[in-house]
C-alpha positions as CSV (number, residue, x, y, z in Angstrom):
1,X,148.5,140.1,105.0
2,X,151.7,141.3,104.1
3,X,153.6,138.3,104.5
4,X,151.8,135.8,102.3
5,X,154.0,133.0,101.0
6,X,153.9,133.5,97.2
7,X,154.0,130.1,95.0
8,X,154.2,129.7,91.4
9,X,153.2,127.1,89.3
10,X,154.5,128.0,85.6
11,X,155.9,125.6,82.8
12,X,155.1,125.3,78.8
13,X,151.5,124.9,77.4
14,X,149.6,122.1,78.2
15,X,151.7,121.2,81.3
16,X,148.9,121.1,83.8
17,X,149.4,123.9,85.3
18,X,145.6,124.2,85.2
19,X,144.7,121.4,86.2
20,X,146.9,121.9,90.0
21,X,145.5,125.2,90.8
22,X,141.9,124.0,90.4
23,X,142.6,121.0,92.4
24,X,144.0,123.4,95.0
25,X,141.1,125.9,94.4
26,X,138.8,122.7,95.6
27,X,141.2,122.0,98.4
28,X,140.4,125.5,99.9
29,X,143.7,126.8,99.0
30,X,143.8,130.3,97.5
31,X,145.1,130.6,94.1
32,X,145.4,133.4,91.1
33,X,144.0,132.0,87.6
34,X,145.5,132.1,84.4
35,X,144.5,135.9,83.0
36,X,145.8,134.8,78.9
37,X,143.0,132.7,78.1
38,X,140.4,135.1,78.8
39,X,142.4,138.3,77.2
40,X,142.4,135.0,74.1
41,X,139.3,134.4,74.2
42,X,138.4,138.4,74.0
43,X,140.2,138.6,71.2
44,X,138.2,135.4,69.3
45,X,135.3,137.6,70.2
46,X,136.4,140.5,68.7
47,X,137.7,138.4,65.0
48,X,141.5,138.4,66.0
49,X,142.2,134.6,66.4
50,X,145.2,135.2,68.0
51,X,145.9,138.0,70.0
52,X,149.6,137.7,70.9
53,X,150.9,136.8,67.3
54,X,148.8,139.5,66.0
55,X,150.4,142.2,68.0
56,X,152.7,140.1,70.8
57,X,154.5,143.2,72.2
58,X,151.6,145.2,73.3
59,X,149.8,142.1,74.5
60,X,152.5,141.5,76.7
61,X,152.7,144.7,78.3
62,X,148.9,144.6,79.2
63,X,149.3,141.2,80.3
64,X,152.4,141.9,82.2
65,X,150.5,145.1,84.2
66,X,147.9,142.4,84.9
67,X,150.0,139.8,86.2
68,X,151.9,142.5,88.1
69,X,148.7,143.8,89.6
70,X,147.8,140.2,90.4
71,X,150.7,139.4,92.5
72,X,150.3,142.9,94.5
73,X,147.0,142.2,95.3
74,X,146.1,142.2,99.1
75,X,146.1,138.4,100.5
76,X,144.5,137.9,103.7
77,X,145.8,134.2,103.0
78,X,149.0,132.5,104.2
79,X,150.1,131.5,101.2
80,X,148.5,132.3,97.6
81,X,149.1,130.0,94.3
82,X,149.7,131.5,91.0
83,X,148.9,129.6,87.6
84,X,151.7,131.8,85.5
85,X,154.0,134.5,86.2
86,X,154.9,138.0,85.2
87,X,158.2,136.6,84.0
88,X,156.3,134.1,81.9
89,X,155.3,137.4,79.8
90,X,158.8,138.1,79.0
91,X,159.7,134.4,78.5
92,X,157.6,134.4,75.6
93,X,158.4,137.5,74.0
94,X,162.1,136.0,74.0
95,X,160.8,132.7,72.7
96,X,159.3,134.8,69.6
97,X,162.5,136.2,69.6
98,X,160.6,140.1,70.0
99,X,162.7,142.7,71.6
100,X,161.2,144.6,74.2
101,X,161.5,147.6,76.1
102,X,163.8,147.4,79.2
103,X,161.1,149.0,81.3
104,X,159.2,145.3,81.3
105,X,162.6,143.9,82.5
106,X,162.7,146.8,85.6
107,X,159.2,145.8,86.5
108,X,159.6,142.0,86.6
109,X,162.7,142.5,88.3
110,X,160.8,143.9,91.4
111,X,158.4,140.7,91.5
112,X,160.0,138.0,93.6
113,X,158.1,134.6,94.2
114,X,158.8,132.6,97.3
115,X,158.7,129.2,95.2
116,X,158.1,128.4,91.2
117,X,157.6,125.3,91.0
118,X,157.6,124.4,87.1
119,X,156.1,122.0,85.5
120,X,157.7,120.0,82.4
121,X,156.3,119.0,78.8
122,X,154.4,116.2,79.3
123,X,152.7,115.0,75.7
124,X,150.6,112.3,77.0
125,X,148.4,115.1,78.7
126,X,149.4,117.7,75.9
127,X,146.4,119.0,73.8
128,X,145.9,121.9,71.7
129,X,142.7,123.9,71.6
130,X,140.9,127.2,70.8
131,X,143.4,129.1,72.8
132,X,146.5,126.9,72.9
133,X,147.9,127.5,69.5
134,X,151.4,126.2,70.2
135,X,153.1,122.4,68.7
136,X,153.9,119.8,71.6
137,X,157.2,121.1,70.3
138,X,156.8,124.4,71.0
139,X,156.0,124.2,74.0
140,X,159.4,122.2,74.8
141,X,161.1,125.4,73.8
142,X,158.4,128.0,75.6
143,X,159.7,125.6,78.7
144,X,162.9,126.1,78.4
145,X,162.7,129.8,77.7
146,X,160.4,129.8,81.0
147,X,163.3,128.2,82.9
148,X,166.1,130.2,81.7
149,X,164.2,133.6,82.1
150,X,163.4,132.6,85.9
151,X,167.2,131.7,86.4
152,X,168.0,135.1,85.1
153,X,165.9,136.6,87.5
154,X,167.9,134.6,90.6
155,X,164.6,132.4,90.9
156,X,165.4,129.2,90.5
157,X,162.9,127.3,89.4
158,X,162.2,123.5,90.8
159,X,160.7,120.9,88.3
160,X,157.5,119.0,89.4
161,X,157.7,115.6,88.4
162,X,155.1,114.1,86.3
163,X,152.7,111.5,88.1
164,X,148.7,111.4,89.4
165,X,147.4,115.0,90.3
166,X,147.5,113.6,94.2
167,X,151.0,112.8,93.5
168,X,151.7,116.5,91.8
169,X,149.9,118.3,94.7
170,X,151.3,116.3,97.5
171,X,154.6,116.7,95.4
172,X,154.2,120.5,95.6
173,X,154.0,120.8,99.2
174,X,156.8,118.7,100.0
175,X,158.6,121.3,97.7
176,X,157.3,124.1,99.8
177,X,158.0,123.0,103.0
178,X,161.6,122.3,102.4
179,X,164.2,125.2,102.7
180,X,165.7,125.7,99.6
């Protein structure tokens, strides 16, 4: 289906960005996981404890053809869910402050996303773990790095509000259906 209805759910670390897509995943929706934390977790296996500090600009452009690759992908769905972006690749390499080739910037400027729905820093949920490296602080900045990279993009990106998981999902499709 050409014409699937493409929704993003992005923000900072620990966000629960997670947290939505599986609920939609049990909700029969179809939704695209999160590819870092495996490509993390790889790297853990392999004695590298973290991947995109070790080398972050050729993480990023394997993770960026992934994401890319992910969003291209044939839906036979209506509408397909997205836990990250391709932007959110770039997002990061600005919040590391790592300059980058402009070909990632010519790619990502050919992915366009119906809706991003993003969701804010939320430290009563926020943990850190194996693969989530970054400060409750940090991921205030990665946030706003997220949102001003999707405005740069002429995506503008609408903030969830914080509240129950039923109040986030229902939240979300009230989002969707209006015509913004």
């Amino acid at each position: 289906m050409n014409n699937c209805y493409k929704i993003l759910i992005t923000g900072g670390p620990g966000s629960g960005k997670t947290s939505i897509i599986n609920e939609l995943e049990n909700k029969n929706y179809n939704c695209e996981h999160e590819i870092v934390r495996s490509l993390t977790l790889i790297g853990k296996e392999s004695g590298i404890d973290q991947l995109f500090l070790k080398n972050p600009l050729d993480f990023s452009k394997n993770l960026l053809e992934l994401r890319i690759s992910q969003f291209n992908k044939k839906q036979d769905h209506i509408q397909t869910f997205y836990d990250r972006g391709v932007h959110d690749v770039l997002a990061y390499l600005n919040y590391i402050k790592i300059k980058f080739p402009k070909e990632l910037t010519v790619k990502a400027e050919k992915i366009k996303y119906n809706k991003v729905i993003i969701l804010p820093p939320w430290k009563e949920i926020y943990i850190q773990d194996d693969v989530r490296y970054e400060s409750f602080k940090e991921s205030i900045k990665i946030y706003n790095e997220i949102i001003k990279t999707y405005n740069h993009f002429k995506m503008k990106p609408i903030v969830l509000s914080k509240g129950s998981l039923k109040d986030r999902i229902k939240n979300i499709f009230e989002i969707i259906n209006t015509n913004e």
